[in-house]
C-alpha angles and dihedrals in degrees: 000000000000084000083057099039094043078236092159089047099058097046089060088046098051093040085053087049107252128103122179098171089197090072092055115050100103122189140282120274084205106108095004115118117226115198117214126216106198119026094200126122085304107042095049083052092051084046100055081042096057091038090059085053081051094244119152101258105212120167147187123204125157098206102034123091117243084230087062096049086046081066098068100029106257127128129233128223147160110272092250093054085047102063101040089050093042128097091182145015147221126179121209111174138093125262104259129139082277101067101024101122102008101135110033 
């Protein structure tokens, strides 16, 4: 949500003394798709979350069924699927050799 509303941006403008309200009003989430890397505790959190802002919830997760994503509404779909479709992006895994360099 702050990455959509230039929320950090316009912290650093206001505290430097400027504020030009055009440059920060982001865009909405409503209608956007987030891809989810990682369908675990967290991710399933982040998906009901971006459900209730009325975003596309899409996921990738090696060791989770689709059936259990089903359960919280995201879909599930091969990596590759899941960077061309996404408009933005979360990432919910540990670091391993796995995941090392998976987004470059």
């Amino acid at each position: 949500m702050a990455v959509s509303r230039n929320i950090a941006q316009g912290n650093d403008s206001l505290r430097a003394g400027r504020w030009d309200r055009k440059l920060y009003t982001g865009w909405e989430l409503k209608g956007k798709t987030i891809g989810l890397i990682g369908t675990g505790r967290i991710g399933q959190s982040v998906a009901k979350w971006c459900q209730s802002f009325g975003m596309k919830v899409i996921g990738f997760d090696s060791l989770m069924s689709q059936s259990a994503m089903d359960a919280f509404g995201i879909e599930g779909v091969e990596l590759e699927e899941l960077w061309k479709r996404s408009d933005v992006l979360s990432f919910h895994t540990p670091l391993t050799d796995g995941t090392r360099g998976m987004l470059n």
